[in-house]
C-alpha positions as CSV (number, residue, x, y, z in Angstrom):
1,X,91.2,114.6,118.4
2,X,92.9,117.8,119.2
3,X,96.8,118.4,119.2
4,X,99.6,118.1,121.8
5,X,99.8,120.4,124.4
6,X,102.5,123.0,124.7
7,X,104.4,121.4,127.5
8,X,105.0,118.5,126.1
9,X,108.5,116.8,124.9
10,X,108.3,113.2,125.6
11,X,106.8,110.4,127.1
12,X,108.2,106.8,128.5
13,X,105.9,104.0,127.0
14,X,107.0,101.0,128.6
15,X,106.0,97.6,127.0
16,X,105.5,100.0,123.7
17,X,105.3,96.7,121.6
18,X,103.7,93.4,122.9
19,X,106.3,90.8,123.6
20,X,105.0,88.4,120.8
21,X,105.7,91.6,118.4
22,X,109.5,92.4,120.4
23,X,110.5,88.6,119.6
24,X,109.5,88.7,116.2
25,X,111.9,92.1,115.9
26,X,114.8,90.5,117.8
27,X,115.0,87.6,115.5
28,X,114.4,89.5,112.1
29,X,116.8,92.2,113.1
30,X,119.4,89.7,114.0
31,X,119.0,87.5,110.5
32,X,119.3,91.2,109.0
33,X,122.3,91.7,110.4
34,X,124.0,88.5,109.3
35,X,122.9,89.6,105.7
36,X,124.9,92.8,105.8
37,X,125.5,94.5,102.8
38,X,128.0,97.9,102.8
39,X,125.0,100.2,101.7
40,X,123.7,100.3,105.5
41,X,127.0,101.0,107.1
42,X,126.7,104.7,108.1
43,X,129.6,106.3,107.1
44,X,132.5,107.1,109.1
45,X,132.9,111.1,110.0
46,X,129.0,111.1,110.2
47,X,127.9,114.5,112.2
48,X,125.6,113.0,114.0
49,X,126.3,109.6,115.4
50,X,129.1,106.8,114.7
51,X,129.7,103.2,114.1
52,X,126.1,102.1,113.4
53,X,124.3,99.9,110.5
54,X,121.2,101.1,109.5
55,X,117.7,100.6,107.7
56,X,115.5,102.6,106.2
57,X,111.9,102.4,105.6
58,X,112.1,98.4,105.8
59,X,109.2,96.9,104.9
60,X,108.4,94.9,108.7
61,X,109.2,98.2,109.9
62,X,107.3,100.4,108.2
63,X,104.3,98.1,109.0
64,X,105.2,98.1,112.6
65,X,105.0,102.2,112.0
66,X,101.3,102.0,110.2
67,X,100.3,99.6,113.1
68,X,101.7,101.6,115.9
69,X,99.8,105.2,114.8
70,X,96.7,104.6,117.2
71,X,98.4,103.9,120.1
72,X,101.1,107.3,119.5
73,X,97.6,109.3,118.7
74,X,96.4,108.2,121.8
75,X,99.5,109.3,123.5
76,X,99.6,112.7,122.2
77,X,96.1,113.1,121.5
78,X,97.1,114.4,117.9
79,X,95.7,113.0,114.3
80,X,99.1,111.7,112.5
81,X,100.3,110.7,109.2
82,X,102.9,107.9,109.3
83,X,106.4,109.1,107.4
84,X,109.1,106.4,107.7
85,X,110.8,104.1,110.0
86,X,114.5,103.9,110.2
87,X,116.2,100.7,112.6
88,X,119.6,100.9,113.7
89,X,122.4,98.4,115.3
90,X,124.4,100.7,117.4
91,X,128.0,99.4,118.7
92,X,130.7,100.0,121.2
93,X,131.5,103.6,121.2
94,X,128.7,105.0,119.3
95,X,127.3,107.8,120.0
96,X,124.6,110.3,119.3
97,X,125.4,114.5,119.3
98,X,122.7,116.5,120.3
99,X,120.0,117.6,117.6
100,X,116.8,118.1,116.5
101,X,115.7,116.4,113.7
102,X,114.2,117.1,110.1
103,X,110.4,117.6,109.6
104,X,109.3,114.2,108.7
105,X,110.3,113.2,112.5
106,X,108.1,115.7,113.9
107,X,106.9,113.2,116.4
108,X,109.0,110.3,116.7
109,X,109.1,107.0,119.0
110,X,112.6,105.1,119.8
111,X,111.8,101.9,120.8
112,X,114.4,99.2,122.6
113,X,114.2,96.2,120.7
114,X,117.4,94.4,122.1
115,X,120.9,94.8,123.4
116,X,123.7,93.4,125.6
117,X,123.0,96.3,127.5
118,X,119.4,97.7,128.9
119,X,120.9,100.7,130.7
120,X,122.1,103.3,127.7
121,X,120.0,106.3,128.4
122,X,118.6,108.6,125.3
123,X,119.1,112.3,127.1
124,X,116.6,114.9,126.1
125,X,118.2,118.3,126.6
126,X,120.1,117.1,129.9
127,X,117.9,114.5,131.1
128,X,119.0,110.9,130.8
129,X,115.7,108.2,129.9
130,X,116.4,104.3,130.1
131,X,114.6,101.4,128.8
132,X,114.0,98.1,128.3
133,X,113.4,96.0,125.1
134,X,110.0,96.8,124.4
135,X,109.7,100.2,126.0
136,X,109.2,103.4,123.7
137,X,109.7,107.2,124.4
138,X,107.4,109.4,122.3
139,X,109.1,112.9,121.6
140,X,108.9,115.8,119.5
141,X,111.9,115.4,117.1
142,X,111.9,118.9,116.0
143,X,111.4,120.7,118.5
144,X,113.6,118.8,121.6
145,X,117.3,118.0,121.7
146,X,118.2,114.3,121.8
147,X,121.7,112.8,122.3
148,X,123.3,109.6,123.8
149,X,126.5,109.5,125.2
150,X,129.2,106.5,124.1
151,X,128.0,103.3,124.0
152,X,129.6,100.6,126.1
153,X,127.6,98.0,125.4
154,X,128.4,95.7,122.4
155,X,125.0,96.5,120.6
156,X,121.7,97.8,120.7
157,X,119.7,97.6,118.5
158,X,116.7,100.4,117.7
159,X,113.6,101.1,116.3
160,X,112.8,104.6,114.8
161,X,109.2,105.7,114.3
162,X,108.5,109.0,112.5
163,X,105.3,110.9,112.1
164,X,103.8,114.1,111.2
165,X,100.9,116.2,112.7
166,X,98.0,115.7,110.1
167,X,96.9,119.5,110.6
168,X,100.2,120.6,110.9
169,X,102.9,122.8,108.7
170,X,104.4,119.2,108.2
171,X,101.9,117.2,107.1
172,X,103.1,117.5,103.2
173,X,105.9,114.8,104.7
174,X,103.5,111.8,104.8
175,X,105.1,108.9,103.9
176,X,108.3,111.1,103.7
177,X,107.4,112.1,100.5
178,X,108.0,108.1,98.9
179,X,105.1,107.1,96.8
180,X,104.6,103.6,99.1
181,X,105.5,102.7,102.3
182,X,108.4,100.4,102.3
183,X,110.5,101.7,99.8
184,X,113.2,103.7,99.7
185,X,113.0,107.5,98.5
């Protein structure tokens, strides 16, 4: 397997997860969310991003990250290590500034798992990307700027996918340095 090539940013995956798997997501993030607890509030004045609830390094979704690491090989022809997953509940208003992100997200996937809204583009430098529940964008994390502008849905909820490049200057981040997979650091 060699590496990714120099021109590329991102790709669109649509149907990144099977249907069977995207239903089983909708209803486990929605029971998640009715079991709230203050700890995954993000917290207000955040630099980034606003109004969200999020998870890291779940246990479904850290399996959906080990299962997922063929098919995100095969789309950037590059041998991975998994890192984390992180899932988030975006509402009305949020927003994401643009950044890059830290070294464990070297390559990352954001997939739609559900929303009252399909059309709330991710923008990489200046270029708006929409999906569907389902679809995935593969991107390089560290390297390209990613943003979205305010949200004016009610939710969204999203999947985060991180991994490293097994021969690259990241790959000491596997498993984001935890000792398991499904736990937090």
């Amino acid at each position: 397997m060699g590496t990714i090539g120099k021109d590329f940013n991102y790709i669109k995956v649509e149907n990144f997860l099977e249907k069977e798997v995207l239903d089983i997501l909708k209803k486990f993030t929605e029971i998640k969310f009715t079991l709230l607890d203050e700890d995954h509030f993000m917290p207000e004045g955040d630099a980034r991003s606003c109004g969200e609830v999020s998870y890291y390094g779940d246990v479904v979704m850290d399996s959906i990250l080990l299962l997922s690491k063929e098919k995100v090989e095969k789309h950037t022809n590059t041998k991975l290590l998994p890192t984390y997953s992180f899932w988030r509940v975006y509402s009305h208003g949020s927003y994401l500034l643009p950044h890059t992100d830290r070294p464990s997200c070297e390559i990352s996937v954001t997939v739609h798992i559900d929303g009252d809204k399909e059309d709330w583009p991710i923008y990489f430098n200046d270029t708006p990307i929409e999906t569907k529940p389902g679809d995935g964008i593969i991107y390089l994390g560290t390297k390209i700027k990613h943003s979205r502008k305010p949200f004016t849905g009610d939710y969204q909820t999203q999947l985060f996918l991180h991994y490293v490049n097994a021969d690259g200057k990241f790959k000491e981040y596997e498993k984001d340095k935890r000792m398991l997979y499904g736990i937090m650091k």
